[in-house]
PyMOL commands that place a pseudoatom at each C-alpha (Angstrom):
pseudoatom trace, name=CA, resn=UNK, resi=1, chain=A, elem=C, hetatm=0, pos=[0.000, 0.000, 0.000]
pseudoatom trace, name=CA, resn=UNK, resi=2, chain=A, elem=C, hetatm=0, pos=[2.086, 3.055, -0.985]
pseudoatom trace, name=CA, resn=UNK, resi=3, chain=A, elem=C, hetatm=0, pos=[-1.425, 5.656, -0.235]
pseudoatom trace, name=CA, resn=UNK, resi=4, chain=A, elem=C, hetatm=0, pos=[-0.282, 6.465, 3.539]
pseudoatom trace, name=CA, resn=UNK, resi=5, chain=A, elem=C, hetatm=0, pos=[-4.235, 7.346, 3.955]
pseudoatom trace, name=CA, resn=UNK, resi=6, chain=A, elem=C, hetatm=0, pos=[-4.994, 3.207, 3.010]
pseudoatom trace, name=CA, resn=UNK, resi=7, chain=A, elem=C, hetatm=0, pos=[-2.257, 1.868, 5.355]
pseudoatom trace, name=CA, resn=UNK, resi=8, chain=A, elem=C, hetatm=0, pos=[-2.513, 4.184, 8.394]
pseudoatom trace, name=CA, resn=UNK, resi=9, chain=A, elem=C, hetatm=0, pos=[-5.308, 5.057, 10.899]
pseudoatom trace, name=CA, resn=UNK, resi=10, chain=A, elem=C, hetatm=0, pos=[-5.424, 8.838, 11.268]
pseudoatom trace, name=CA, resn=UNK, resi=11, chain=A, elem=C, hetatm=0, pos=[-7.360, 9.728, 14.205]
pseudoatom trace, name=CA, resn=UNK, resi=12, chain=A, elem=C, hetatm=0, pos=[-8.315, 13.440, 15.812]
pseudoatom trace, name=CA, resn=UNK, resi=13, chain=A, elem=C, hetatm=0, pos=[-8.242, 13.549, 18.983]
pseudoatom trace, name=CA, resn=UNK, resi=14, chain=A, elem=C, hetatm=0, pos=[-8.408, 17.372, 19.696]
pseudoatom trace, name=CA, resn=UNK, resi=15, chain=A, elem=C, hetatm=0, pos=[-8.256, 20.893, 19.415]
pseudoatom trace, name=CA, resn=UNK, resi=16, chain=A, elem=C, hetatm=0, pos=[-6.055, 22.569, 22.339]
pseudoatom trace, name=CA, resn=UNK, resi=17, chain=A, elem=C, hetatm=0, pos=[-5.501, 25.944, 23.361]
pseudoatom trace, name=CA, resn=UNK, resi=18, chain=A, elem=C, hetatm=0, pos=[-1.602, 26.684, 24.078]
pseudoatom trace, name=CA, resn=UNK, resi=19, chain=A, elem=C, hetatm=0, pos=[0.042, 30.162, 24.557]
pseudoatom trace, name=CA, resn=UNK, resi=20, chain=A, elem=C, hetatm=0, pos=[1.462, 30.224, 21.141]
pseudoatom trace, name=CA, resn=UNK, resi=21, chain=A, elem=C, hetatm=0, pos=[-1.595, 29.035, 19.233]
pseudoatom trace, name=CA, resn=UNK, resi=22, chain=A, elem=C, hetatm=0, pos=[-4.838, 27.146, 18.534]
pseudoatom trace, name=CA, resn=UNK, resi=23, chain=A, elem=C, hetatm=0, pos=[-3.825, 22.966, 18.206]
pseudoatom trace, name=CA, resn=UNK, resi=24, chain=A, elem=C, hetatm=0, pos=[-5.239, 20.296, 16.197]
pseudoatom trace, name=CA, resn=UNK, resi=25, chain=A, elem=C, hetatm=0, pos=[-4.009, 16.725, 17.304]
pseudoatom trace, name=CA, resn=UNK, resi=26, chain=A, elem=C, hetatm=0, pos=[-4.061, 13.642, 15.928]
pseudoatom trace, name=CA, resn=UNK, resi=27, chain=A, elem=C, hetatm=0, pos=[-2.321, 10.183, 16.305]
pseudoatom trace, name=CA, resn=UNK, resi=28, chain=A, elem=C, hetatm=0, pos=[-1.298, 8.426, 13.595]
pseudoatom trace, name=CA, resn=UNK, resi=29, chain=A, elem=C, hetatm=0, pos=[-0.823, 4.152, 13.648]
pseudoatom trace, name=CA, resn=UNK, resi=30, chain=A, elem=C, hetatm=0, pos=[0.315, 2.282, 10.565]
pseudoatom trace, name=CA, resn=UNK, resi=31, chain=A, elem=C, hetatm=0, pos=[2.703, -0.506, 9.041]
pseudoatom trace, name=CA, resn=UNK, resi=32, chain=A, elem=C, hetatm=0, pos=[4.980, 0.759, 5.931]
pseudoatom trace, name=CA, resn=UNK, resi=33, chain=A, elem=C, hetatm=0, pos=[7.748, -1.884, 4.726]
pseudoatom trace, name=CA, resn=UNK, resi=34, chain=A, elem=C, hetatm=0, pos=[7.220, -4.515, 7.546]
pseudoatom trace, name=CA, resn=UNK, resi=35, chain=A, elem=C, hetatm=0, pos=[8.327, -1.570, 9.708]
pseudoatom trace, name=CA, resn=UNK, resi=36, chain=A, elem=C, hetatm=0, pos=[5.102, -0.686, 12.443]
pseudoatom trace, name=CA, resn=UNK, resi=37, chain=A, elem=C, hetatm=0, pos=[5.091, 2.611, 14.439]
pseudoatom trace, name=CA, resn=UNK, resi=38, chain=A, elem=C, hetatm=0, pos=[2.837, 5.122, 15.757]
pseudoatom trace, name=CA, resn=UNK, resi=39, chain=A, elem=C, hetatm=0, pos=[3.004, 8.773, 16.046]
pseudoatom trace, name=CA, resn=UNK, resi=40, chain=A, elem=C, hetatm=0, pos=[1.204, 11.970, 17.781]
pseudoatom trace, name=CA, resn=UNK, resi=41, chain=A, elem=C, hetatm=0, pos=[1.142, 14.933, 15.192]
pseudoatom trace, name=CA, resn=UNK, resi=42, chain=A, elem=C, hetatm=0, pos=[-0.145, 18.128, 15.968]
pseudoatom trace, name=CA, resn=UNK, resi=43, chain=A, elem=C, hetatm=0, pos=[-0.995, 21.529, 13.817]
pseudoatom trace, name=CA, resn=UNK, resi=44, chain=A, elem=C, hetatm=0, pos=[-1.379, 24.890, 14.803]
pseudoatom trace, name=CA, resn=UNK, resi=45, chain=A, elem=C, hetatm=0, pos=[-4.381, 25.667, 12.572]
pseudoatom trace, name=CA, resn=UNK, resi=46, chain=A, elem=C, hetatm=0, pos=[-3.577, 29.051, 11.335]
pseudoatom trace, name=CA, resn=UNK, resi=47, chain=A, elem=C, hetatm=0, pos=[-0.519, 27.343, 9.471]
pseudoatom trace, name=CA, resn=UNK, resi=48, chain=A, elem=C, hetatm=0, pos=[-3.437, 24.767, 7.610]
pseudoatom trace, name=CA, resn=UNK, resi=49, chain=A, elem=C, hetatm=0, pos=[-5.106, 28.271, 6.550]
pseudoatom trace, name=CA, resn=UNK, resi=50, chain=A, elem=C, hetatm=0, pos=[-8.371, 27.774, 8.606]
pseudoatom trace, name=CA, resn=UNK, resi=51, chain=A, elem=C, hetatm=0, pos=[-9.874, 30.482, 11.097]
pseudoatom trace, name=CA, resn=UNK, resi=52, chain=A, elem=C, hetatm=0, pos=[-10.761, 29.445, 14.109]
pseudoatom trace, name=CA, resn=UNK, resi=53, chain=A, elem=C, hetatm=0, pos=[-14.476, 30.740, 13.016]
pseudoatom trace, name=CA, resn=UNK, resi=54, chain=A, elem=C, hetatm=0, pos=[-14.629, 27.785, 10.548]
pseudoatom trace, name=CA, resn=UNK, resi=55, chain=A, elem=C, hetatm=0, pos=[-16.759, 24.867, 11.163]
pseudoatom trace, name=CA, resn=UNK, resi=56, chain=A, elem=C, hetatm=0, pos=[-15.117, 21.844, 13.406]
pseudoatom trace, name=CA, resn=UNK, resi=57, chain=A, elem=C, hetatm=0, pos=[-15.678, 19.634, 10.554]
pseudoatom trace, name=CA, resn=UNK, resi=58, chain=A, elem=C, hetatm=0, pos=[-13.755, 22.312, 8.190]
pseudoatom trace, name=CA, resn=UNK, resi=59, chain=A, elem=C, hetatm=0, pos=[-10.356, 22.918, 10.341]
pseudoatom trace, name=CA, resn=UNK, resi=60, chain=A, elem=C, hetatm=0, pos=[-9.968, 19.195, 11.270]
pseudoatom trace, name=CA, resn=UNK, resi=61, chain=A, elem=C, hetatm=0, pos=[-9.923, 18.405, 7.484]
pseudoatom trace, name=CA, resn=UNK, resi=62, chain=A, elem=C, hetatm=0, pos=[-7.545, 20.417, 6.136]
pseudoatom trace, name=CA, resn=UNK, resi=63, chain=A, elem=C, hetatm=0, pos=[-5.683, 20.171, 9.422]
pseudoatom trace, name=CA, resn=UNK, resi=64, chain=A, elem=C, hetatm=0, pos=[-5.507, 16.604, 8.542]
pseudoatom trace, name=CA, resn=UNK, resi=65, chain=A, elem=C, hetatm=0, pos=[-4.921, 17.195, 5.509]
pseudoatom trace, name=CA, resn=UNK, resi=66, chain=A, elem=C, hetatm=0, pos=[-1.502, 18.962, 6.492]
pseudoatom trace, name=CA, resn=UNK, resi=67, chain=A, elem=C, hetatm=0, pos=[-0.505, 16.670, 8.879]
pseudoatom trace, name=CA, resn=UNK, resi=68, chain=A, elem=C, hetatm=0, pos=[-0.066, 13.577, 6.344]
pseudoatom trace, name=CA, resn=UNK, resi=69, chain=A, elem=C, hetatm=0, pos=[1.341, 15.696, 3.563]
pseudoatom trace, name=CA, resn=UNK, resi=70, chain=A, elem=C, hetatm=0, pos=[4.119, 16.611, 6.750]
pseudoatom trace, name=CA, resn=UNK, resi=71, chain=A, elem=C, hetatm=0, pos=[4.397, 13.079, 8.181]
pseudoatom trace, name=CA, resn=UNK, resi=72, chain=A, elem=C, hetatm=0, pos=[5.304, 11.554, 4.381]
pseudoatom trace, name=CA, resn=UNK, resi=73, chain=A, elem=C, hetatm=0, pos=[7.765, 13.631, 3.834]
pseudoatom trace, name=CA, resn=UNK, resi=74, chain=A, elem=C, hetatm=0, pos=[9.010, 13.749, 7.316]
pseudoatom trace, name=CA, resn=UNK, resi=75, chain=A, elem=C, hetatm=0, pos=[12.821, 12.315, 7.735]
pseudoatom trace, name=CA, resn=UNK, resi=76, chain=A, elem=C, hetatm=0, pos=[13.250, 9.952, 10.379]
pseudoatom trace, name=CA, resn=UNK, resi=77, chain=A, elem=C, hetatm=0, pos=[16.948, 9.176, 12.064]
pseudoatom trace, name=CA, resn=UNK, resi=78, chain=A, elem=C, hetatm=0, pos=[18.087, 7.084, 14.500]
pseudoatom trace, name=CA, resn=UNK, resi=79, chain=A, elem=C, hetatm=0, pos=[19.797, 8.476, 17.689]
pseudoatom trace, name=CA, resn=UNK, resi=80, chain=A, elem=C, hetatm=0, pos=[21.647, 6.165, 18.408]
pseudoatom trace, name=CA, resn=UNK, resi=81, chain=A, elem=C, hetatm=0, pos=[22.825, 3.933, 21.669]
pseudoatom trace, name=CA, resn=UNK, resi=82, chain=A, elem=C, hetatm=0, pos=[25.309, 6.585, 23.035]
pseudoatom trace, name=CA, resn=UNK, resi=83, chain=A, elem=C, hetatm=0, pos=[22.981, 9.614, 22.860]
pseudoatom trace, name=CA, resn=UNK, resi=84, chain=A, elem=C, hetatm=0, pos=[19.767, 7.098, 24.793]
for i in range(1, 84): cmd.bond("trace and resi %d" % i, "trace and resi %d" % (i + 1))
show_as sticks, trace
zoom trace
């Protein structure tokens, strides 16, 4: 499954108020390449060009939206033994 949307569950959990901006969250489980992980991804909706005005449904799409394009081109590396 190469479609990230197909092989993944992308789930909202919330919208959170922080000092620095207006959160959506989501966690994200899924198996690429025999490889399974799990991830919590949030976006700070004015970057996903939504007002906090919009309806729920509105700024949780296109948060989501964001959040995979981000998370597939997101590069991963290990830390390795002597930095843990």
């Amino acid at each position: 499954m190469v479609d990230l949307a197909e092989n993944c569950v992308i789930r909202f959990i919330n919208i959170s108020r922080k000092k620095d901006g207006i959160y959506a969250n989501f966690k994200v489980k899924g198996e690429r390449g025999g490889v399974t992980f799990a991830a919590s991804i949030s976006v700070e909706i004015s970057t996903a060009e939504v007002d906090p005005g919009d309806p729920l449904e509105k700024i949780i799409e296109e948060s989501a939206k964001m959040a995979v394009r981000e998370f597939k081109r997101a590069d991963f590396c290990f830390e390795g033994l002597a930095n843990i």
